[in-house]
C-alpha positions, 0 to 999 in steps of 0.5 A: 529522479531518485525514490525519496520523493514519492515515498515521502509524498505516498506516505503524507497522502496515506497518513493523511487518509488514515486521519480522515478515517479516524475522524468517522469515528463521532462520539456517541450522544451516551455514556453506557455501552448501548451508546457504543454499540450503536458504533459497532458498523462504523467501528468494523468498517474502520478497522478493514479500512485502517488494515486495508491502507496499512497493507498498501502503505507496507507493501508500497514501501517494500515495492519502492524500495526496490525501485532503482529510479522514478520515470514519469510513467510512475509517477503517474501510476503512483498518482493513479494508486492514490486516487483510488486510495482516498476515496476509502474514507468516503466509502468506508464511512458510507458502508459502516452509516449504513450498516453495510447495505448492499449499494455501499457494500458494493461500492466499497468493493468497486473501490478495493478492486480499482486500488488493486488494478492500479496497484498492479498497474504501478508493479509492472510499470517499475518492472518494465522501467527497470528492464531484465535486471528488475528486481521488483519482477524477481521478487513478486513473479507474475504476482498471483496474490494481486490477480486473485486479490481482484478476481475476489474483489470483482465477484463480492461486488455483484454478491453484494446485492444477493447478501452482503455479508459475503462481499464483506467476508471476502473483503476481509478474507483477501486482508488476512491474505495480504496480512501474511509476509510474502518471503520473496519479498522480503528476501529482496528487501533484505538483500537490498539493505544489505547492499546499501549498507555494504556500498557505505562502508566501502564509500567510507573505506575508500574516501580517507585513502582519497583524501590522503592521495589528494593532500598528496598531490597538492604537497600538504 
């Protein structure tokens, strides 16, 4: 099974979570600033939320594009990802209701913390369906952003019951971590494109000197 597939599924998925977290935004009962403001934690949890989804939907595409082939392994890694994803609109509009009290603050963090296990858990099932020759392993390593993303996540959620503004900074600090381009990556991506396009224009190369040996054979 090729990656077209699961990427467009993904992608329909996380388009769809990112709608619903739009619509947690109600139209304020006012016509003066006051009325907007009222808004402010609903607005603030939306915005960590739509940079959290988007990071995952970057990093996913980059991760599947170096992808060789889709087992079923994956397949139910990449379900497993997603599940944890939608449940981001219920917790984010919880957290920014309730102007990030502690339980939701908490929760919200139980959430990101269980994306990001099964976001490591679909990484490394693609590096073992591809073997020594992974290319998704030569481009993250042993992933160290992904294992402190987690640990971080894992100590906001206590800390949220002690202040939350702390889980919430560590939220938003391991987002701005994320937001930085890991070159590796990028690296790989770019090889990877190359290839592709290298692997065309020898396929459109090859294919008028098969045509010419087939009207050749056939005396036409």
């Amino acid at each position: 099974m090729r990656t077209e597939r699961l990427t467009a599924f993904s992608d329909g998925v996380i388009a769809i979570l990112i709608t619903i977290l739009v619509l947690e935004l109600k139209i304020p009962h006012g016509a003066d600033l006051a009325a907007l403001l009222g808004l402010l934690p609903v607005f603030l949890a939306y915005v960590l939320s739509f940079v959290v989804i988007a990071i995952y939907w970057n990093n996913h595409h980059h991760m599947l594009y170096l992808t060789d082939r889709i087992t079923g392994g994956i397949l139910w890694a990449n379900l497993h990802l997603l599940f944890w994803l939608s449940l981001m609109p219920f917790v984010t509009g919880w957290m920014g209701e309730n102007h990030f009290a502690p339980l939701p603050t908490a929760l919200y963090g139980a959430v990101l913390l269980f994306a990001g296990v099964a976001y490591y858990i679909l990484e490394q099932t693609i590096i073992r369906s591809q073997g020594a020759s992974s290319r998704l392993r030569d481009a993250v390593g042993d992933d160290p952003k992904g294992v402190i993303s987690v640990v971080l996540y894992a100590v906001a959620i206590p800390l949220a019951f002690l202040n939350q503004l702390l889980s919430d900074a560590i939220y938003v600090v391991v987002a701005l971590m994320w937001l930085v381009p890991d070159r590796r990556i990028e690296q790989r991506f770019e090889a990877a494109a190359e290839e592709e396009e290298e692997e065309e224009f020898l396929e459109k190369r090859r294919s008028p000197f098969s045509s010419k040996g087939r009207k050749g054979r056939d005396g036409r």
